[in-house]
C-alpha positions in Angstrom: -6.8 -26.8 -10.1 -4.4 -27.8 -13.1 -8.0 -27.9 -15.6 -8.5 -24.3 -14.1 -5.3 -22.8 -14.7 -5.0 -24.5 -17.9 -8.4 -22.9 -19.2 -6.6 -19.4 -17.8 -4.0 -19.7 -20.1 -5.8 -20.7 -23.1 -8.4 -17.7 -22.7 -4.9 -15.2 -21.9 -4.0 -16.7 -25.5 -7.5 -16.1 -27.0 -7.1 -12.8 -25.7 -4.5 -12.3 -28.0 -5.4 -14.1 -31.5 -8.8 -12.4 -31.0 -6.5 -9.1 -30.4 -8.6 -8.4 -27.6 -5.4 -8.5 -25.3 -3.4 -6.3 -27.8 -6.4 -3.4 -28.3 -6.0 -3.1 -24.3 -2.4 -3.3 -24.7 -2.5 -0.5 -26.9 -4.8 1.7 -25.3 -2.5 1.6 -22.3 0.2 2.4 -24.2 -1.2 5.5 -25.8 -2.4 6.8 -21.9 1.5 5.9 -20.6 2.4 8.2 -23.8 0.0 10.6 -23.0 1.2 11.3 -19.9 4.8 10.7 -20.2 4.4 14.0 -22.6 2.9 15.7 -19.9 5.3 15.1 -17.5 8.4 16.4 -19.8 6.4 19.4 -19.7 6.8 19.8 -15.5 9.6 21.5 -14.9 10.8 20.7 -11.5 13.0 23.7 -11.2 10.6 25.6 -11.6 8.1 24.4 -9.3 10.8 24.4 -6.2 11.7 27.6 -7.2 13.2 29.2 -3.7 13.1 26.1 -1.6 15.9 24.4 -0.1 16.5 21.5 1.7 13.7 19.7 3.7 11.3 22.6 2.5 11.8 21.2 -1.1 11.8 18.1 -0.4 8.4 18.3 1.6 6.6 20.2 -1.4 8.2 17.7 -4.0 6.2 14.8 -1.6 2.9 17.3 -1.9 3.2 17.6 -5.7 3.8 14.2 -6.3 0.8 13.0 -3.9 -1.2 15.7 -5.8 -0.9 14.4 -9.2 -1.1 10.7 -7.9 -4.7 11.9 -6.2 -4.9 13.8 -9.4 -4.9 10.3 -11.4 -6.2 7.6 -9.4 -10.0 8.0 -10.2 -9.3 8.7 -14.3 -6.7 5.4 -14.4 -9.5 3.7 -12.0 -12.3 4.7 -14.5 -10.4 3.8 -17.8 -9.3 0.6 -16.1 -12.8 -0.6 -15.3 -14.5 0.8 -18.9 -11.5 -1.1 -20.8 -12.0 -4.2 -19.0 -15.5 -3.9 -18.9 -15.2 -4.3 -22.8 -12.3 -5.8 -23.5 -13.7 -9.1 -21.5 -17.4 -9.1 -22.4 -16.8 -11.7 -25.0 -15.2 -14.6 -23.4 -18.3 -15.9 -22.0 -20.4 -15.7 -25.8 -17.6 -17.2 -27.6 -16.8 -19.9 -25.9 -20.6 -21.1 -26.1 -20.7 -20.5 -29.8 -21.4 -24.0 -31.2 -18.6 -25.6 -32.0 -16.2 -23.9 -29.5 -18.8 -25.4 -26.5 -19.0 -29.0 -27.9 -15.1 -29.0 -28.7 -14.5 -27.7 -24.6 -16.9 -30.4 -23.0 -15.7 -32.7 -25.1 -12.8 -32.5 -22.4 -11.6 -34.3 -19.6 -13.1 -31.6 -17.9 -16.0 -30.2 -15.7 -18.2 -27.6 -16.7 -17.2 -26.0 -13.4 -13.5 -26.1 -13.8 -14.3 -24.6 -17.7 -16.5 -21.7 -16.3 -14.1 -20.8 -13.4 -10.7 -20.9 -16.4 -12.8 -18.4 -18.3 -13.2 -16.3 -15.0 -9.9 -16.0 -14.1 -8.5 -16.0 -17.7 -10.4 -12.7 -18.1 -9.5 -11.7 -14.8 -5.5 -12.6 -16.0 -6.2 -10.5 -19.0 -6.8 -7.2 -17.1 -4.7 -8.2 -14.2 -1.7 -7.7 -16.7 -3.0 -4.5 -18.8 -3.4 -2.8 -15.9 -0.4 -3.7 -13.7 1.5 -2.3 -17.1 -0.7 0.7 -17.0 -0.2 1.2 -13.3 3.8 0.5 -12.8 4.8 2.7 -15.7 2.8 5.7 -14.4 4.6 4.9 -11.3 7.8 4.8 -13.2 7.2 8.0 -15.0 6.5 9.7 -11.2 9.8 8.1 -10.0 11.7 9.0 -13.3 10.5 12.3 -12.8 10.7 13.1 -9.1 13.1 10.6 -7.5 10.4 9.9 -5.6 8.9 6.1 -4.7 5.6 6.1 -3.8 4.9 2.6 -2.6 0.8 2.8 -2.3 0.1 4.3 -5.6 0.6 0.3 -6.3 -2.3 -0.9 -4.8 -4.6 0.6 -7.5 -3.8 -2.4 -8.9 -5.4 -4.6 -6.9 -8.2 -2.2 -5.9 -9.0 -2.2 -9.8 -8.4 -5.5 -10.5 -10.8 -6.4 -7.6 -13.7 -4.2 -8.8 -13.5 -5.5 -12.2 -13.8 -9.1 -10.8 -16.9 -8.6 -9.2 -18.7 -7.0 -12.4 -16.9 -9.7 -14.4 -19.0 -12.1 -12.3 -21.9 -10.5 -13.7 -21.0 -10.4 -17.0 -20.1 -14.2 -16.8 -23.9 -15.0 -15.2 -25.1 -13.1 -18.0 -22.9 -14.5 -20.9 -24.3 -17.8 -19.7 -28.2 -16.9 -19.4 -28.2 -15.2 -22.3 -25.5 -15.9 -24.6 -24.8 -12.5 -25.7 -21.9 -10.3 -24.5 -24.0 -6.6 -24.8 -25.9 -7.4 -21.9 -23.3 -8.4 -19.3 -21.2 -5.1 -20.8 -24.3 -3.0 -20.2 -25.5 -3.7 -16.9 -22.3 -3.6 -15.7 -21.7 0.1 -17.1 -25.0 0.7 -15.2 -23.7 -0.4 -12.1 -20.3 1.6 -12.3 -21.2 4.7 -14.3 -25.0 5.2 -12.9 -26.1 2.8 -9.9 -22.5 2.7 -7.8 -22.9 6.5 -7.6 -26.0 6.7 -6.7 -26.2 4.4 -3.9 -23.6 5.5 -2.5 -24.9 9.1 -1.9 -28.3 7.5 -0.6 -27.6 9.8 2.3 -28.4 12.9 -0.2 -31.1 10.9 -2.1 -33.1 10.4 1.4 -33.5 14.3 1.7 -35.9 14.5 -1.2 -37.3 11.0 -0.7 -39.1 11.1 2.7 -41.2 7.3 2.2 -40.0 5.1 4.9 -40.2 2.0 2.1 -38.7 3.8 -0.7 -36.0 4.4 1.8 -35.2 0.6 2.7 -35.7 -0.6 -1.2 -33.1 2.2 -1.6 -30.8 0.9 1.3 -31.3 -2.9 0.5 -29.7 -2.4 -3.1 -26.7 -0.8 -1.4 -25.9 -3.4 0.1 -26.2 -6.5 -2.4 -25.2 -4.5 -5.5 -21.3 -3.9 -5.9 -20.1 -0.7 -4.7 -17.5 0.3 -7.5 -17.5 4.0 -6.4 -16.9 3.5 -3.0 -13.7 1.4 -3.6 -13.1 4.5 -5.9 -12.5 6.6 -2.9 -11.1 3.3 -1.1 -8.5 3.5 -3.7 -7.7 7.1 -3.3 -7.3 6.8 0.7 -4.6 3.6 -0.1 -3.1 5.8 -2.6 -2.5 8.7 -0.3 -1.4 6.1 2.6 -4.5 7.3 4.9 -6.1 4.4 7.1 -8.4 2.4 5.8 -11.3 2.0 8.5 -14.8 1.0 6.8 -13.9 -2.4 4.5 -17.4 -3.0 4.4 -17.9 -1.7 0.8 -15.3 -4.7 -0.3 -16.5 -7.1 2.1 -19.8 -6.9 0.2 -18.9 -6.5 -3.1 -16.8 -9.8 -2.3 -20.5 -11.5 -1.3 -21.8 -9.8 -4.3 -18.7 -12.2 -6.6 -19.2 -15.4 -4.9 -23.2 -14.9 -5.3 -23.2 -14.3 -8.8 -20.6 -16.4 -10.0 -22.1 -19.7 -8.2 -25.6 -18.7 -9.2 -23.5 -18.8 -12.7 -21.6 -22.2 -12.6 -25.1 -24.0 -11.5 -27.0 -22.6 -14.2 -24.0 -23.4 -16.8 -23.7 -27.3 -15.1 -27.5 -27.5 -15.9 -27.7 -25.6 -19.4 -28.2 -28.2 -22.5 -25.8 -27.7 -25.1 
């Protein structure tokens, strides 16, 4: 456990003498900006105009949920696309030559050095986002006097989705050696696939073949299901019950899959 956490570290510090942490950083910064302007722009006042007492206080609680509901897929979209290519080339570098022969010529494993890379990528957006998340919380608080507890867990809802296409970038990075591919497939899977399987339901009206039907249904279920943990995300946000867990349950299975399929082929790759 010390190799792996040591290997986080030192890819969190790559992050930022390649200024790949900084870039993020940045970007994050601009959004908080962005709508920190926005929000001087509410005026409260006016917006209760006539209401008193537990009547105001009732439609301060429906704004605020509004313009949380209002963010969460944006912030959950621009999380995922900026850690989508933020961490794409953690993987490639490290098995540049030179970098790869100066990291196994460590005391240690090739699956401790694969798993430090994981999680130091995982670190990397883990931070950027919990910054972009708690100050638009802030900003809501600042604003409203309000604390809304579950507009938090985006962080972790985010955080989580990114993991599991980070796996896939990672088994990529290591067959391949090239950071495009990993980025691309996984904007495939969140921008086009994700979406698509998860209205299968809709598809299934216009596609009436029985086979066509279960190919359809089988890559729902193995591929990660980024939108549905979109809406997931929502439901926490708004403190509704979360019932159906199935869509992180398998996007979980999707994560340990992919990253073990990863670490065998990187324990038997020749360098």
């Amino acid at each position: 456990m010390k190799n792996i956490w040591l290997i986080t570290l030192y890819t969190l510090r790559e992050a930022f003498s390649r200024k790949v942490f900084i870039a993020f950083f940045v970007v994050v910064v601009l959004a908080l900006v962005g709508f920190g302007i926005f929000g001087s722009l509410v005026k409260v006042d006016t917006l209760l105009k006539g209401l008193e007492g537990a009547d105001k206080q009732a439609a301060l609680n429906q704004i605020v949920y509004r313009i949380e509901l209002m963010l969460i897929s944006p912030v959950y979209g621009l999380g995922l696309l900026l850690a989508i290519f933020a961490s794409s080339s953690f993987i490639p570098v490290m098995l540049e030559k030179g970098n790869i022969d100066l990291l196994l010529s460590k005391p240690i494993s090739r699956t401790q050095l694969l798993l430090g890379k994981y999680f130091g990528g995982i670190l990397v957006v883990f931070i950027n986002i919990s910054i972009l998340i708690v100050g638009i919380w802030l900003i809501i608080f600042l604003k409203f006097s309000i604390i809304s507890f579950p507009f938090l867990f985006a962080i972790f809802t985010i955080t989580f989705s990114f993991a599991v296409l980070y796996a896939l970038i990672v088994l990529s990075g290591v067959i391949s050696g090239n950071s495009m591919l990993g980025m691309m497939l996984s904007y495939m899977i969140y921008l086009i696939i994700s979406p698509l399987l998860a209205s299968r339901s809709i598809i299934f009206q216009f596609i009436q073949s029985d086979f066509w039907q279960k190919i359809i249904t089988f890559f729902y279920y193995i591929l990660p299901k980024t939108s549905e943990i979109d809406k997931l995300t929502s439901g926490l946000v708004m403190n509704q019950t979360i019932t159906n867990f199935q869509p992180v349950y398998s996007s979980f299975l999707f994560l340990v899959v992919v990253l073990s399929l990863s670490i065998y082929i990187f324990e038997k790759k020749d360098f």
